[in-house]
C-alpha positions in Angstrom: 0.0 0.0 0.0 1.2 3.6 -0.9 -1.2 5.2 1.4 -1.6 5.5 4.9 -4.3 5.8 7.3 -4.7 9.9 7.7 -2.5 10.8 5.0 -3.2 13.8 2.2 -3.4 11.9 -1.6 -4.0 13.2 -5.1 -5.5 11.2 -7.4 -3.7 10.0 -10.5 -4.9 7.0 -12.1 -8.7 7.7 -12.4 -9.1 6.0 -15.8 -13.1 6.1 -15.3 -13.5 9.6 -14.1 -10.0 11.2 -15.3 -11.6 14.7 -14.3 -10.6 13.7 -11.0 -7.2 13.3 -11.6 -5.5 16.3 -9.8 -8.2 16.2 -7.0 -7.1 16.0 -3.4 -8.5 13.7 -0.2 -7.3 13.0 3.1 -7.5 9.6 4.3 -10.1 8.9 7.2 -10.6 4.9 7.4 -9.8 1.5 5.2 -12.9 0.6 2.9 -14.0 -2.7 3.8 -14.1 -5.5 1.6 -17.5 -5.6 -0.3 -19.3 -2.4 1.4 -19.6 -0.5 -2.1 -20.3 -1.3 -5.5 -16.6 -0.8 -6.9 -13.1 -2.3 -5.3 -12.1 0.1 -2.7 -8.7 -0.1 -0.4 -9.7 3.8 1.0 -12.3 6.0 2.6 -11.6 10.0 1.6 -12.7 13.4 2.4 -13.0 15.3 -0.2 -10.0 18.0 -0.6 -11.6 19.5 -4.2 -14.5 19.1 -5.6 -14.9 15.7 -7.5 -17.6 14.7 -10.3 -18.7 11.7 -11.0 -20.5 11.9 -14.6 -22.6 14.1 -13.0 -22.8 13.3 -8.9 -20.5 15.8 -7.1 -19.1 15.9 -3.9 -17.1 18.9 -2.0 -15.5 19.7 0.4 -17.7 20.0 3.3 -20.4 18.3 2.2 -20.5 15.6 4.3 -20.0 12.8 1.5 -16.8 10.9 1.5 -15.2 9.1 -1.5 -13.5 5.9 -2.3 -10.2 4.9 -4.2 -8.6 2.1 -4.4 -4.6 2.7 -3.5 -3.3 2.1 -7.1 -5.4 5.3 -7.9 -4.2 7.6 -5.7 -0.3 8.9 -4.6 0.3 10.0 -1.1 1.8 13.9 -0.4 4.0 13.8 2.8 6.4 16.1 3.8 9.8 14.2 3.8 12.7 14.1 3.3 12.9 11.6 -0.1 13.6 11.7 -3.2 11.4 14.4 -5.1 9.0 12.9 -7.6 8.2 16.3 -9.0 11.3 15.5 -11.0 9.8 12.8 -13.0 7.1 15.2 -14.6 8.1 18.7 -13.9 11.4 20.9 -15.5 14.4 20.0 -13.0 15.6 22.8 -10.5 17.7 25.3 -11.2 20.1 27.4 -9.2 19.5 30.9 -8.7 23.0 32.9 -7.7 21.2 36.0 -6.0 23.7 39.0 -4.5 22.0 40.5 -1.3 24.1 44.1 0.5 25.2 42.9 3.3 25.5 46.5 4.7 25.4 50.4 3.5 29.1 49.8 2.0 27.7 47.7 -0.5 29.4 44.8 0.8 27.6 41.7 -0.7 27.0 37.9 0.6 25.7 35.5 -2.0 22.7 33.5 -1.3 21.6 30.6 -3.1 17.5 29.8 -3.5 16.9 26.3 -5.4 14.0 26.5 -6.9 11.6 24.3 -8.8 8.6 24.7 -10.9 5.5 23.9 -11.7 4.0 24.3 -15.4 0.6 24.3 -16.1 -2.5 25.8 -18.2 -5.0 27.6 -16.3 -8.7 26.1 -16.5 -10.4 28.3 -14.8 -9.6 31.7 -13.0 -10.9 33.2 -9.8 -9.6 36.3 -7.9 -10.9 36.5 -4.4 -11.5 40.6 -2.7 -8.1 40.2 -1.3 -6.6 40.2 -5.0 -5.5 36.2 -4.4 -6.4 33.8 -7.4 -8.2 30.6 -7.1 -6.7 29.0 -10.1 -8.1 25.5 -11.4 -5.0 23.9 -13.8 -3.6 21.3 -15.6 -0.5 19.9 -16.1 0.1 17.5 -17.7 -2.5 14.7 -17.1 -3.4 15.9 -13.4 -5.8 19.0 -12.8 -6.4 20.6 -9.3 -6.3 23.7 -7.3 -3.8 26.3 -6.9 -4.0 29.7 -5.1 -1.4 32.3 -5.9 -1.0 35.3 -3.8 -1.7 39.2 -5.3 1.7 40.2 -4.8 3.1 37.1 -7.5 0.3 37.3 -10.0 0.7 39.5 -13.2 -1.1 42.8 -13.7 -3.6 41.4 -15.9 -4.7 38.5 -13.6 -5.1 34.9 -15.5 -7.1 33.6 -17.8 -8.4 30.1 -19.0 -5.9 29.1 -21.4 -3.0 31.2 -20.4 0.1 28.5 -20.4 1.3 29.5 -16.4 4.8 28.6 -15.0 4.7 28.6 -10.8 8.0 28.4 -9.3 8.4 27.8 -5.6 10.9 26.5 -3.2 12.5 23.4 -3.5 11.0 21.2 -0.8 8.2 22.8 -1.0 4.9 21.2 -2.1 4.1 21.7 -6.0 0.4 21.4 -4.9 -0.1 23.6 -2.4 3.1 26.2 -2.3 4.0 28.7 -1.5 4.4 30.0 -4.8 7.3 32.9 -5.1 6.5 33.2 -8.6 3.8 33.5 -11.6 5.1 33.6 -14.9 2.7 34.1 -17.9 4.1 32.1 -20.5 1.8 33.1 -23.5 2.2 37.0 -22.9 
């Protein structure tokens, strides 16, 4: 089993509902054996919204959802090998000179960096100037929210080809993005 009882997941191998793929769950109980009508290993709260030809369930709804593990890749925050590599540009370094004091002395501090392309599905900007983006890279889609102070001055749009960069270590997913980068401006 990749999962674990509790853990956050993505799914990524939805081949009946690929919509899907790219939605989040956490973990809340083992399925047991025969309780629903499709083989299940996992019990799930719903993280994003999921659609299934037509039923939904959200977050908060009060519905739960079932994968089986195969379907599904856990996200922890450890220290192993990063995965993000096997789908995502590698890092790069980023040499970046920071005065050290008024004389213009300098100290050199390195930020590795990785990022995340995608194209944006849909685009929502909340009062605070934050976007709620819905994206998809590759053959996952799911939720991103980029802060005001990293998104471009004219905002995103469905279609616009995006490149998030963020920290390495950091989760591709979730962020802390330090940067937006339209690629199709």
């Amino acid at each position: 089993m990749n999962c674990r009882l509790g853990d956050l997941a993505i799914v990524v191998n939805d081949l009946d509902y690929p919509n899907n793929n790219g939605c989040l769950l956490e973990i809340i109980a083992r399925a047991q054996a025969g309780a629903y009508s499709i083989p299940a290993d996992w019990v799930g709260r719903p993280l994003s919204t999921f659609d299934f030809g037509g039923r939904r369930n959200s977050p908060g709804d009060g519905r739960s959802v079932v994968y089986r593990d195969c379907e599904l890749r856990p996200l922890r925050n450890s220290d192993g090998a990063d995965e993000t590599l096997a789908w995502a540009e590698p890092p790069k370094k980023a040499d970046t000179k920071i005065p050290a004091t008024k004389q213009e002395e300098t100290v050199t501090a390195t930020l590795q960096t990785s990022f995340l392309g995608a194209t944006v599905q849909c685009a929502e900007q909340f009062v605070s100037g934050a976007w709620s983006l819905t994206v998809r890279s590759g053959d996952m889609g799911f939720d991103v929210r980029v802060d005001a102070h990293i998104a471009p001055p004219s905002g995103f749009h469905p279609g616009d080809r995006i490149r998030l960069e963020y920290k390495k270590g950091d989760n591709p997913f979730f962020g802390p993005f330090i940067k937006a980068h339209l690629l199709n401006a």
